[in-house]
N, CA and C of each residue as an Amber inpcrd file, in Angstrom:
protein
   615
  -1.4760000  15.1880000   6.2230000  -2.2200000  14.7870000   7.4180000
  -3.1720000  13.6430000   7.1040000  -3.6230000  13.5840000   5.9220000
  -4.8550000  12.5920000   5.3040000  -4.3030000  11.1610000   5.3960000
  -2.7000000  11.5490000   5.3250000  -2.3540000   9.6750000   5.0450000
  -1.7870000   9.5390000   6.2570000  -1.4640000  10.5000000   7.3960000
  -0.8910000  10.4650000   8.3710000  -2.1420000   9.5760000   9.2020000
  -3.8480000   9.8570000   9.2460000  -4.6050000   9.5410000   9.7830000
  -5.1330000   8.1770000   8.8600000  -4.5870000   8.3440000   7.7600000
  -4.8260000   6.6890000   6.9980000  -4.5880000   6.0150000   7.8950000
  -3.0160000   5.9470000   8.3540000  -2.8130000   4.5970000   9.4770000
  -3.5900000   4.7640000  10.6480000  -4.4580000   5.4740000  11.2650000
  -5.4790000   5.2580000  12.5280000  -5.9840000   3.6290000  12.3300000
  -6.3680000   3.1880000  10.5500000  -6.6470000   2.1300000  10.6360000
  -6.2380000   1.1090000  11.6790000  -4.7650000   1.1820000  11.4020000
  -4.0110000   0.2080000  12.7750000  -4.6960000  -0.4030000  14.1920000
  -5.6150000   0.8750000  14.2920000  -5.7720000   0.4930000  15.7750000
  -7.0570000  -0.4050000  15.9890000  -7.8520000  -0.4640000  14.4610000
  -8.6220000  -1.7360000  14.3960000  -7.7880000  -2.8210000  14.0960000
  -7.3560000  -2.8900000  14.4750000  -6.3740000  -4.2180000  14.1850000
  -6.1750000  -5.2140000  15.7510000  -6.8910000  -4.6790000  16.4640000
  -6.2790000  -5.2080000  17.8000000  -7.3900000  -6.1270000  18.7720000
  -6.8730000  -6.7630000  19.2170000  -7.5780000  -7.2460000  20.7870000
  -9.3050000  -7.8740000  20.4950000  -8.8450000  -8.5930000  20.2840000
 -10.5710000  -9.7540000  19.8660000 -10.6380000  -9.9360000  21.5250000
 -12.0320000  -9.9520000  21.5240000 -12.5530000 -10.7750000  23.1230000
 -12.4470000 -12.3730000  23.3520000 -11.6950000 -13.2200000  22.2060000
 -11.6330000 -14.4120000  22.6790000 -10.1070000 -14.6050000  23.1120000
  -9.2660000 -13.3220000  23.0930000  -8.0750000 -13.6540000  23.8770000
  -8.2470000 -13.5200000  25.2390000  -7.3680000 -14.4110000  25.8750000
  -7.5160000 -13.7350000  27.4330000  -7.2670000 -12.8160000  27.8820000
  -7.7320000 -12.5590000  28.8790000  -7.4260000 -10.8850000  29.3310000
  -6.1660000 -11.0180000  29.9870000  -5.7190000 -12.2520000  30.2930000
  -4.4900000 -12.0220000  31.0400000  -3.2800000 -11.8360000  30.2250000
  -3.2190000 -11.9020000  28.7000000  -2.3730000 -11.9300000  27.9710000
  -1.5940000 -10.2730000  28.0470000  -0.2430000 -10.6100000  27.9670000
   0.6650000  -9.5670000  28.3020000   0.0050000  -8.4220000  26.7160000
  -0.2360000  -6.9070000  27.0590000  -0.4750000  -5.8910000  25.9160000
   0.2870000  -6.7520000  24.3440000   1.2090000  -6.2780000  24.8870000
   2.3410000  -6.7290000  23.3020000   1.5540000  -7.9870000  22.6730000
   1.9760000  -8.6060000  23.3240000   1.4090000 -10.4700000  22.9270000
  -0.1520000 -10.2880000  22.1590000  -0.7730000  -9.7680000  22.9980000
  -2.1400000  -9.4420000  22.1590000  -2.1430000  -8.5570000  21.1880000
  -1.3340000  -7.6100000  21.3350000  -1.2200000  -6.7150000  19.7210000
  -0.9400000  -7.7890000  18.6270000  -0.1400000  -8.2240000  18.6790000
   0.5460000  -9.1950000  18.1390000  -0.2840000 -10.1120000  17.4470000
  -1.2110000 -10.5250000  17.8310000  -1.6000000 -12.3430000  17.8330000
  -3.2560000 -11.7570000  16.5380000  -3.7830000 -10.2940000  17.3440000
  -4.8580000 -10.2370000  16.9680000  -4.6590000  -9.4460000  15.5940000
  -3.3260000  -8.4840000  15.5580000  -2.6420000  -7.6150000  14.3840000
  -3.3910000  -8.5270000  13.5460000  -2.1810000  -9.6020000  13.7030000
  -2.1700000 -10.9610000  12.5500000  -3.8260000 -11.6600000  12.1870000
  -4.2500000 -12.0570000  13.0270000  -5.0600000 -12.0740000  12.5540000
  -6.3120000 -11.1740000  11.9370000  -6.7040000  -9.7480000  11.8130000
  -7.5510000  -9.5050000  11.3200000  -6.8060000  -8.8790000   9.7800000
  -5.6110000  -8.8950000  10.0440000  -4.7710000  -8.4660000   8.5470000
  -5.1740000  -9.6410000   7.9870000  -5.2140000 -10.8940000   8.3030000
  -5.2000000 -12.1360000   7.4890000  -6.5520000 -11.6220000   6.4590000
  -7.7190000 -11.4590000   7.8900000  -9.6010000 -11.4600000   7.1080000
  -9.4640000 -10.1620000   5.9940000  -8.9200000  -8.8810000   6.7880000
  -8.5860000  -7.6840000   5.5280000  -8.1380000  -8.2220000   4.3140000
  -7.2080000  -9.0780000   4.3250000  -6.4020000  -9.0720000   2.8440000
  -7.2900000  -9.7270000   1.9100000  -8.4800000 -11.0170000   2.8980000
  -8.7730000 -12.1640000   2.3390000 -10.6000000 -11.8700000   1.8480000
 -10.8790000 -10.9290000   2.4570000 -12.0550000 -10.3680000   2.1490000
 -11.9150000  -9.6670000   1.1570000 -13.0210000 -10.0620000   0.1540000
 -12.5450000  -8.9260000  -0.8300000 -14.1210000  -7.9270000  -1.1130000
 -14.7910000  -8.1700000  -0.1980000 -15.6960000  -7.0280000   0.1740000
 -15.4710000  -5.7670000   0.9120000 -14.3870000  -6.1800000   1.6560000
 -13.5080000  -5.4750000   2.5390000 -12.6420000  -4.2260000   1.5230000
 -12.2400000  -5.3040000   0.6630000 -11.3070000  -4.4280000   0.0770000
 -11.7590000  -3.2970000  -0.9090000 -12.9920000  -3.9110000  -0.8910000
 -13.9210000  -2.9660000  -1.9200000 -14.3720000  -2.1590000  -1.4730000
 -14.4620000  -1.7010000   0.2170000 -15.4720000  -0.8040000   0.4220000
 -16.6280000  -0.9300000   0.8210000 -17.1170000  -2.3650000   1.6330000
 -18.3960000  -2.4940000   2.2990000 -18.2560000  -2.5950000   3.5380000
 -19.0220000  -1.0480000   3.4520000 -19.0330000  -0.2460000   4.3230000
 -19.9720000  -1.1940000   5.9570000 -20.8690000  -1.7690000   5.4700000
 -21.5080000  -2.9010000   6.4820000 -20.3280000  -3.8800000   7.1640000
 -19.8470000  -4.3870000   6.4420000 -18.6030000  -5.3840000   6.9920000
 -17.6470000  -4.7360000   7.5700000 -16.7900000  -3.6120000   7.2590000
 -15.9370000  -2.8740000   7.5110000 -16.2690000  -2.9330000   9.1020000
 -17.6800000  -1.9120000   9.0010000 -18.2430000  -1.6650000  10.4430000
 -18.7380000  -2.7580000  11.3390000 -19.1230000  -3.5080000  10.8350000
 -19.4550000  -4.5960000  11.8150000 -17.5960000  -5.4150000  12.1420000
 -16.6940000  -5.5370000  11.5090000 -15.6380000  -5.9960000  11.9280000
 -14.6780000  -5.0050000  12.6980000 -15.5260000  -3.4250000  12.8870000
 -14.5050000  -3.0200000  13.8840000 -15.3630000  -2.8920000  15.0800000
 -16.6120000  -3.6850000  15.1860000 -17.3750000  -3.6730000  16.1600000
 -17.2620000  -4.6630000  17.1600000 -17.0890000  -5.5000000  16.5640000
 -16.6780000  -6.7000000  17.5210000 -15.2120000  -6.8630000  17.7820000
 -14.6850000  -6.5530000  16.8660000 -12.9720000  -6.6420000  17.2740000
 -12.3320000  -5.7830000  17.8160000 -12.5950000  -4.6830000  18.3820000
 -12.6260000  -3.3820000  18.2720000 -13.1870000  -2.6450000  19.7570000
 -14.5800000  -2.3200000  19.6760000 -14.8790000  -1.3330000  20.0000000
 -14.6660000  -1.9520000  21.8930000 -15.4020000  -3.2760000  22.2440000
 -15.2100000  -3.3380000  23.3080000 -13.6780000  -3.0950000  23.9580000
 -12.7660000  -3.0390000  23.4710000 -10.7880000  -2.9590000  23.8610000
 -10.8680000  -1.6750000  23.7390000 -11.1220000  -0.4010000  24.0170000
 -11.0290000   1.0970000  23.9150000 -11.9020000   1.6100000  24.8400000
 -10.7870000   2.3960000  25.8340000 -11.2360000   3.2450000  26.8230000
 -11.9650000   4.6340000  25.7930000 -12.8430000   4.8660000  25.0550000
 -13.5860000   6.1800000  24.2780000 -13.4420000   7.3050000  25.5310000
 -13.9410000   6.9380000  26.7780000 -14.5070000   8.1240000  27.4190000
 -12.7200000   9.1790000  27.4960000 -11.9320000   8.0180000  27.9980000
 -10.6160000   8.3330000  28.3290000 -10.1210000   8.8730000  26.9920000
 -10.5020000   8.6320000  26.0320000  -9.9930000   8.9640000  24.7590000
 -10.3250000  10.8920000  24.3610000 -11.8690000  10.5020000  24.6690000
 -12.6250000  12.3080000  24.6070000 -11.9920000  12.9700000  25.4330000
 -11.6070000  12.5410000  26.4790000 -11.1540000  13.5000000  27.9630000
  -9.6390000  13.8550000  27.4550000  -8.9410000  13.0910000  26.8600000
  -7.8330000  13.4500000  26.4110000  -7.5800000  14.2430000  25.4040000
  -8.8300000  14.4310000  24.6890000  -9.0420000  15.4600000  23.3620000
  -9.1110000  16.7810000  23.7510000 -10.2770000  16.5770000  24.9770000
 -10.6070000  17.9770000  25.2850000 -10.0060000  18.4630000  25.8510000
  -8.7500000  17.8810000  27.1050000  -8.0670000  18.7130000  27.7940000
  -8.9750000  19.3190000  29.3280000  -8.0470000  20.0410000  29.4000000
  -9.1670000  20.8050000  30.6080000 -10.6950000  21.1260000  30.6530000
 -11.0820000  21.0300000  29.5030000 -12.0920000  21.3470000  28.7570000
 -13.3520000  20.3960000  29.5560000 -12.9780000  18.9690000  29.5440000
 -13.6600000  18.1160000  30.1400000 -14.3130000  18.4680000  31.4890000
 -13.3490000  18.8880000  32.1260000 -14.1170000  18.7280000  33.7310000
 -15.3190000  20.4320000  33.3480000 -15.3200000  20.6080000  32.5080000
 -16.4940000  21.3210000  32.7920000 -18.0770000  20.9580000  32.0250000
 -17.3930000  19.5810000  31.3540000 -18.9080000  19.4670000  31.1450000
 -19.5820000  18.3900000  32.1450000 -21.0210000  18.6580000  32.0040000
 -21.3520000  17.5550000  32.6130000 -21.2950000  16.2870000  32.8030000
 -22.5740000  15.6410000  33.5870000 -21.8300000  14.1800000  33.1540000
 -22.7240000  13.8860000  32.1050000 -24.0960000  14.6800000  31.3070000
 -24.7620000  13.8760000  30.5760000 -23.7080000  14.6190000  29.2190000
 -23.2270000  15.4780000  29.4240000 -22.2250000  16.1090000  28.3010000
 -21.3500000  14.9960000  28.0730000 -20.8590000  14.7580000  28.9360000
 -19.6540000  13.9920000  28.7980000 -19.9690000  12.6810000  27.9850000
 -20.9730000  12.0470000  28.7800000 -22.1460000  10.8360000  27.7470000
 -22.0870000  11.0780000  26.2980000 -22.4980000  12.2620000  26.1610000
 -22.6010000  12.5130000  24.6450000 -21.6160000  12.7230000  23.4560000
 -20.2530000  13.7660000  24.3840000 -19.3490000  13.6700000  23.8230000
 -18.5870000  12.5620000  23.6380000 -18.4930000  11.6930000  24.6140000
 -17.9340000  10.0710000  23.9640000 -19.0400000   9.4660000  23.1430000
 -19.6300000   9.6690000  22.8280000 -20.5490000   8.7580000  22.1690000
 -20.1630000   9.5120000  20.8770000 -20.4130000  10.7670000  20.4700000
 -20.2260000  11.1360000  19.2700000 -18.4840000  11.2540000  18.7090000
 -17.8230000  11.2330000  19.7590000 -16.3860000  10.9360000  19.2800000
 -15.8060000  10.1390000  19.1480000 -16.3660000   8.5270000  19.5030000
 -16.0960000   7.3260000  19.1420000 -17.4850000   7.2160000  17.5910000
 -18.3840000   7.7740000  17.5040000 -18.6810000   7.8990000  15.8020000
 -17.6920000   8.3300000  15.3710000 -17.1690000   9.6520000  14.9720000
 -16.5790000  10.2780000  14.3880000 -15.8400000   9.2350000  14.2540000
 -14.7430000   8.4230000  14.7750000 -13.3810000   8.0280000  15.1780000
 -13.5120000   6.7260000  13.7300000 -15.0570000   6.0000000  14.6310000
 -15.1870000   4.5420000  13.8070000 -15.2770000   5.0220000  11.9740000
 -16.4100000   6.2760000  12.3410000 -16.7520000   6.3220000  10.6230000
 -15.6420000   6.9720000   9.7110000 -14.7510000   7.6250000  10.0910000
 -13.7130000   8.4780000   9.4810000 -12.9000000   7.6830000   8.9370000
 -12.1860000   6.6270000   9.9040000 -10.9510000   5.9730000   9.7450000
 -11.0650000   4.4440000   9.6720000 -12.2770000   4.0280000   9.6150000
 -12.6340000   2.4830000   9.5180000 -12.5880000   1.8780000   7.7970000
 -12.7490000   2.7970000   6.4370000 -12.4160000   2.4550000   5.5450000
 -10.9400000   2.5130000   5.2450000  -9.6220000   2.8660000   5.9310000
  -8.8570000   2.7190000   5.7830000  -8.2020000   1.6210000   5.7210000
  -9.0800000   0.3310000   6.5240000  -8.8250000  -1.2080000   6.6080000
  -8.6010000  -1.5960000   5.4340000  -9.4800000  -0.9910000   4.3420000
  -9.1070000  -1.4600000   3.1870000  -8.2600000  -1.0430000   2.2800000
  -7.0990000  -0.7150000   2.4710000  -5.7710000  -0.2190000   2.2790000
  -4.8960000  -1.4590000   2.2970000  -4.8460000  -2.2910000   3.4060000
  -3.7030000  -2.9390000   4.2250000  -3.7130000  -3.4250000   2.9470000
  -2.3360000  -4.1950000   2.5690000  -2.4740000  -5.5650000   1.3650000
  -0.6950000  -5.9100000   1.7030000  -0.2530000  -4.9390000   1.3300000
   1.5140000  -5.9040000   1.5410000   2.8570000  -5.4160000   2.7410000
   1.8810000  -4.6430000   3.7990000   2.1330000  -3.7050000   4.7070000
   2.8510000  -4.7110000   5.8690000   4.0620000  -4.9920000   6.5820000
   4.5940000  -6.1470000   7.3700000   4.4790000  -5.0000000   8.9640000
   4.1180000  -5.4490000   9.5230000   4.5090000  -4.9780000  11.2130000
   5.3480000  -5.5520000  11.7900000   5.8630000  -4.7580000  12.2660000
   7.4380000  -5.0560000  12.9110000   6.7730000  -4.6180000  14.4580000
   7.0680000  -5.6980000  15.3490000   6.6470000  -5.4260000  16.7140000
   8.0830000  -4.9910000  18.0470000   8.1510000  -4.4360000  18.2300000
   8.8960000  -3.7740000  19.1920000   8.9560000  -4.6140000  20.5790000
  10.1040000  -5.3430000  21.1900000  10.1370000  -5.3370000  22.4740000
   9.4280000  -4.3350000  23.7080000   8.9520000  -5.4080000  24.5210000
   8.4860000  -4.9530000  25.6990000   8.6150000  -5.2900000  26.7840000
   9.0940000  -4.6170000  28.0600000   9.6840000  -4.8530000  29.0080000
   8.3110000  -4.4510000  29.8760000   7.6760000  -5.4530000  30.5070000
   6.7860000  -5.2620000  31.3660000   7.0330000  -5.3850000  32.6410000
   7.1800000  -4.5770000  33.5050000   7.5200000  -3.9560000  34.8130000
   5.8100000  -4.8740000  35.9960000   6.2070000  -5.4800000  37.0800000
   5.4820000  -6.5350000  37.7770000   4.2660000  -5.4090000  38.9670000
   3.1740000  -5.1550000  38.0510000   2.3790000  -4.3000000  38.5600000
   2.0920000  -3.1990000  38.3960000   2.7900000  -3.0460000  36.5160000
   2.7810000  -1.7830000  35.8590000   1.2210000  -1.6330000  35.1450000
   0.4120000  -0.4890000  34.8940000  -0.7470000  -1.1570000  34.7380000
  -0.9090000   0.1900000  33.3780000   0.3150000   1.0480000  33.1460000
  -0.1240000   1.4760000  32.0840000   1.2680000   1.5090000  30.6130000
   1.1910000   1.0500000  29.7770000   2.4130000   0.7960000  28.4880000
   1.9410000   1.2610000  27.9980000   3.1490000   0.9630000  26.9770000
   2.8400000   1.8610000  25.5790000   3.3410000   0.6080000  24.6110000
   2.3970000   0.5410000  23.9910000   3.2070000  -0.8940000  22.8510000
   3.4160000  -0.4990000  21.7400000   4.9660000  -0.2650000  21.0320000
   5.4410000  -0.0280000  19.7570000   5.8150000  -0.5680000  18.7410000
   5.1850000  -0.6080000  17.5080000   5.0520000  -1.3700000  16.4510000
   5.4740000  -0.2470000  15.1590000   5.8170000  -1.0020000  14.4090000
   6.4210000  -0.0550000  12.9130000   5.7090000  -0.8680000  11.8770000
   5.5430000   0.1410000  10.7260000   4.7140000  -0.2540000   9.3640000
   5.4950000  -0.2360000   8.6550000   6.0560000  -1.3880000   7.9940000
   6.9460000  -1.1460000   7.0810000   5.7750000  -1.2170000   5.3050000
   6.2390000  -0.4800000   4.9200000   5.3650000  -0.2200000   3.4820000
   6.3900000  -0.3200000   2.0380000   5.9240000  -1.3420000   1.1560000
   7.0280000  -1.5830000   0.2790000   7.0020000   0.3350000  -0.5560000
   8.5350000   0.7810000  -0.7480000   8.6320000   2.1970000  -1.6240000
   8.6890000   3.3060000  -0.3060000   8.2390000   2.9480000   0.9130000
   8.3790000   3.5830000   1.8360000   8.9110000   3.8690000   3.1000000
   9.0120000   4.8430000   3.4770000  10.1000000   4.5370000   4.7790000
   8.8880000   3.9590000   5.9960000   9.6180000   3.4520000   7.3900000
   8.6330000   2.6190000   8.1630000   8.2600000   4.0830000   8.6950000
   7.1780000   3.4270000   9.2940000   6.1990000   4.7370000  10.2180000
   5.8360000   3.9190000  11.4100000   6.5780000   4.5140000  12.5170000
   6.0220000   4.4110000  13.5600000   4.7940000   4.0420000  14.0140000
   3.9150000   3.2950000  14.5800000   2.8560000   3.2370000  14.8380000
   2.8100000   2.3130000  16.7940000   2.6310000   3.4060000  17.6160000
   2.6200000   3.0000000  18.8100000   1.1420000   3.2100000  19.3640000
   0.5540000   2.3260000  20.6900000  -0.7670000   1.8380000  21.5140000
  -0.2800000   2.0750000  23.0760000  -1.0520000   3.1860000  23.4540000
  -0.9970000   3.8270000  24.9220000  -1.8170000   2.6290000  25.4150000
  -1.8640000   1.6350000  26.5460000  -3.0760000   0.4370000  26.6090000
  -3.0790000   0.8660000  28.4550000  -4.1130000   1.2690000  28.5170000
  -3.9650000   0.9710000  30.4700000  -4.8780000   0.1020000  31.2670000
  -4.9600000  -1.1760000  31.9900000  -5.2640000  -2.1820000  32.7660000
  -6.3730000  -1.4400000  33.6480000  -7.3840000  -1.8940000  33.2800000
  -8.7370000  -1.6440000  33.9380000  -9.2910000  -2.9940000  34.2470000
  -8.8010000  -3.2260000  35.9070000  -9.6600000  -4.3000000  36.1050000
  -8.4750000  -5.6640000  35.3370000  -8.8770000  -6.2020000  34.9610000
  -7.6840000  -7.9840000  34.2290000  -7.9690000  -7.7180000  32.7550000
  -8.4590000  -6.4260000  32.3800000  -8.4590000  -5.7990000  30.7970000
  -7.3950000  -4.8890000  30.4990000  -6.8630000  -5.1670000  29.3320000
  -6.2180000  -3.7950000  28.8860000  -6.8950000  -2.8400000  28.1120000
  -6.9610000  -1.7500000  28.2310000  -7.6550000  -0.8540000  26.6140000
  -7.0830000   0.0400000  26.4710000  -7.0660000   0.2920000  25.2870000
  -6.2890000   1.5550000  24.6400000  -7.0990000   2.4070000  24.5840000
  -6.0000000   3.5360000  25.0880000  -7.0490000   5.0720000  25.1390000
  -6.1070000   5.7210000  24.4640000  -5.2180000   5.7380000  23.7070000
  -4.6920000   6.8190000  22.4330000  -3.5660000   6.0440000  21.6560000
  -3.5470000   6.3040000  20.0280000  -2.8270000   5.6380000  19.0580000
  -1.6700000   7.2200000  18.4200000  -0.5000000   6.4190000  18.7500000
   0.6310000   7.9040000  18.2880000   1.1250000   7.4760000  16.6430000
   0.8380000   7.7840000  15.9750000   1.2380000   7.6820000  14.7600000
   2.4210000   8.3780000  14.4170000   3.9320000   8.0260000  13.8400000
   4.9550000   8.9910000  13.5100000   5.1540000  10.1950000  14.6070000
   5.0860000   9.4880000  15.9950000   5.4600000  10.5150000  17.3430000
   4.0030000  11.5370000  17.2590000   2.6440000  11.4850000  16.8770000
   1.8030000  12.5460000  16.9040000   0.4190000  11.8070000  17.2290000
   0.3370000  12.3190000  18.9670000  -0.9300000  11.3870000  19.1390000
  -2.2330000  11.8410000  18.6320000  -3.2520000  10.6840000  18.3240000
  -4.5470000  10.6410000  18.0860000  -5.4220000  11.3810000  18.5450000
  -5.1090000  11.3400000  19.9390000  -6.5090000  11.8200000  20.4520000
  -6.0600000  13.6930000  20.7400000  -4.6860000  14.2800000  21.2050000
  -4.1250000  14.8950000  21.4990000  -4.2670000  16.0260000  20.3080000
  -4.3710000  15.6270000  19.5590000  -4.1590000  16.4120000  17.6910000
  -5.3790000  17.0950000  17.7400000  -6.8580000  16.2800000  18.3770000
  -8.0660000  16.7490000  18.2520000  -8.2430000  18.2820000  19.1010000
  -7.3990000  18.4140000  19.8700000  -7.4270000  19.0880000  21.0950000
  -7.4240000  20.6060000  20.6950000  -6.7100000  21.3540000  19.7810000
  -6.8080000  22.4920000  19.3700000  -8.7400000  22.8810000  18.4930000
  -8.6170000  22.1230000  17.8470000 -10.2440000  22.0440000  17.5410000
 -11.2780000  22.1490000  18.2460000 -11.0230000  21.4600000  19.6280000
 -12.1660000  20.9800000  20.0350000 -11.9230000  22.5960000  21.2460000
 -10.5790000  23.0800000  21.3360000 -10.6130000  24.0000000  22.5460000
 -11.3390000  25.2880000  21.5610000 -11.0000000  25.5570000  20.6860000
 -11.8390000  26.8290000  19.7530000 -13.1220000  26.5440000  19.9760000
 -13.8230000  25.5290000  19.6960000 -14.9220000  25.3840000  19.6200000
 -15.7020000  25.3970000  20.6210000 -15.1100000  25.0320000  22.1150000
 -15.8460000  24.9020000  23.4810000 -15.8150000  26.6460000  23.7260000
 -14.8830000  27.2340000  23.3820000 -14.4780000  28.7390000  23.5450000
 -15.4400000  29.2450000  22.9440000 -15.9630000  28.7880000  21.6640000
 -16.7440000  30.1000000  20.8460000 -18.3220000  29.5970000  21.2590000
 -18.5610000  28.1520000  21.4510000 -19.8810000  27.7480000  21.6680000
 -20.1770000  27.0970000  22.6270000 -19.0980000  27.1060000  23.7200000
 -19.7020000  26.1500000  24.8150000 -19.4200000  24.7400000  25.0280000
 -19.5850000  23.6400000  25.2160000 -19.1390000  22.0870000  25.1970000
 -20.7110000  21.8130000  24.5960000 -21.6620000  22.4930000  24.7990000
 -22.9580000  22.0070000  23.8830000 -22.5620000  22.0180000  22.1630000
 -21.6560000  23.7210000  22.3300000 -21.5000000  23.2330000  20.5090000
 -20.2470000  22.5570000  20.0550000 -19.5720000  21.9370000  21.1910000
 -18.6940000  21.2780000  20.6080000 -19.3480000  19.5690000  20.6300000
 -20.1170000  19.2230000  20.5180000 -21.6480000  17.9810000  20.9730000
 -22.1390000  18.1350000  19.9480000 -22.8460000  19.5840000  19.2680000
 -23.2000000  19.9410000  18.2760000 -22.2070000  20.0580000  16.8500000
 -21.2980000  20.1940000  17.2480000 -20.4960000  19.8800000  15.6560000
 -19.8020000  18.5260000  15.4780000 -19.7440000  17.7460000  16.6580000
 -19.6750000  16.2330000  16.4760000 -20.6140000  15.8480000  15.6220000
 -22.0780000  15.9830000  16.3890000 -22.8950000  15.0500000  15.6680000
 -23.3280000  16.0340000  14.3260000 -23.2090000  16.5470000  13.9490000
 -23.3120000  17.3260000  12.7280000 -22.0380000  16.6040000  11.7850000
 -21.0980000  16.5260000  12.3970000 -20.0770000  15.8540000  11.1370000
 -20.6210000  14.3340000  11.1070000 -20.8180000  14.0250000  11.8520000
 -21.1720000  12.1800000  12.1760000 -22.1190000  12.2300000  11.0420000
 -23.3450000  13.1190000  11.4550000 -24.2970000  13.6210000  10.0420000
 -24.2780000  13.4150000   8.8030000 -22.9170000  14.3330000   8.0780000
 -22.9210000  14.7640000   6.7660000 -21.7910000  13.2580000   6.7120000
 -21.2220000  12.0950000   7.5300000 -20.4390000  11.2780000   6.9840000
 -21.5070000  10.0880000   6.8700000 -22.4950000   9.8890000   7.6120000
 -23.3600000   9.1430000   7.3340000 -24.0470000   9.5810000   5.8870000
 -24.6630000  10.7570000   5.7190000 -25.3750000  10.6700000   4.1290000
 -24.3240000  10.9510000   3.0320000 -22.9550000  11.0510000   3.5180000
 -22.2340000  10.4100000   2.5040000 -21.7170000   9.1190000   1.8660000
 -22.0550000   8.1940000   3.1180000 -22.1800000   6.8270000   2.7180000
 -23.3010000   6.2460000   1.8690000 -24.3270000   7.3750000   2.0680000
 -25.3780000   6.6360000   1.8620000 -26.1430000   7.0760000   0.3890000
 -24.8770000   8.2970000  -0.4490000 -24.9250000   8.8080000  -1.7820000
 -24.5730000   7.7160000  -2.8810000
C-alpha cells in the first residue's frame, strides 16, 4: 500500500495557474506533467528532501487546481451530510494537510519515470472526465495512474486520483466511517489534526 500511495505524488504534477483555463483537461495534464518533472529532476534540493521547497512547489502548482472540499465529501461518504458546515470547514482543511504532508515528499522519487498519456475524447459540454495516464518505471510493470477533473465555472479541478484502478479519496472511506461511528465527525476532525500533528514534529526531528 506504501508504494501504491508513493505515486499520489503524480497528482502534484498538474495544472499551474499560468495555463489557460480554457485548455482541454488532457492537454493541461500534459503540458504541466512535463513541466514540473523537468524542476523535480533538476532541483536537487528537491531531491534531497527540502521539505520547504517540496511544499511551497505543491502550493502554487497545486493546491489552487483541487476541488479538497469535494475530495473530503468523497472520503466520508454519507458521513458528510451530517456534519456541519463549520465541521465540514475543518474537515477539508485538515484533509488537504494530511494529503499535502503525507505524499508531497514522494516528488522526490521521480528521476527516470516516462508518462504515457492516454487519448481523450471530449464530448461538447461534458463538464466531468477522467484523464488517463500510465507510469512506466524502468524494471517495472506500468501503473495506471488516472485524474477524475470536473469544470467549475472555465476551471477544471480534480477531486480524486485512481492509482492501479483504486481511488484516493474512496480508500480513506472505511477509516474515516469507524471513526465518525465510534467518535462522532468531531473525532474524526480530531484524529486528522492529531496526525497532521505528529507529521509536522516529525519533520521537525
Amino acid at each position: 500500500m506504501k508504494s501504491l500511495f508513493s505515486l499520489f505524488a503524480g497528482i502534484f504534477l498538474l495544472l499551474s495557474p499560468a495555463i489557460a483555463q480554457e485548455t482541454a483537461p488532457d492537454a493541461l495534464v500534459r503540458k504541466v506533467t512535463d513541466e514540473v518533472l523537468s524542476v523535480v529532476r533538476q532541483d536537487k534540493d528537491i531531491q534531497n528532501g527540502n521539505s520547504r521547497k517540496i511544499i511551497e512547489l505543491v502550493d502554487t502548482k497545486v493546491l489552487p487546481h483541487f476541488n479538497f472540499q469535494r475530495m473530503t465529501a468523497l472520503a466520508m461518504g454519507r458521513d458528510w451530510n451530517r456534519a456541519t458546515p463549520e465541521q465540514k470547514q475543518r474537515l477539508t482543511e485538515e484533509f488537504r494537510t494530511l494529503l499535502v504532508r503525507t505524499y508531497s515528499n514522494s516528488l522526490t522519487s521521480y528521476r527516470n519515470q516516462t508518462i504515457v498519456y492516454k487519448p481523450l475524447r471530449l464530448q461538447a459540454g461534458e463538464t466531468d472526465v477522467l484523464v488517463r495516464t500510465e507510469i512506466l518505471q524502468p524494471g517495472s510493470k506500468p501503473v495506471p495512474l488516472d485524474y477524475a477533473l470536473r469544470k467549475e465555472g472555465e476551471a477544471w479541478k480534480v477531486y480524486d486520483v485512481i492509482v492501479a484502478g483504486i481511488s484516493l479519496v474512496t480508500n480513506y472511506r472505511d477509516t474515516f466511517t469507524q471513526e465518525v461511528r465510534a467518535n462522532g465527525v468531531d473525532g474524526l476532525v480530531k484524529m486528522l489534526a492529531d496526525r497532521n500533528k505528529q507529521l509536522e514534529a516529525g519533520k521537525k526531528q
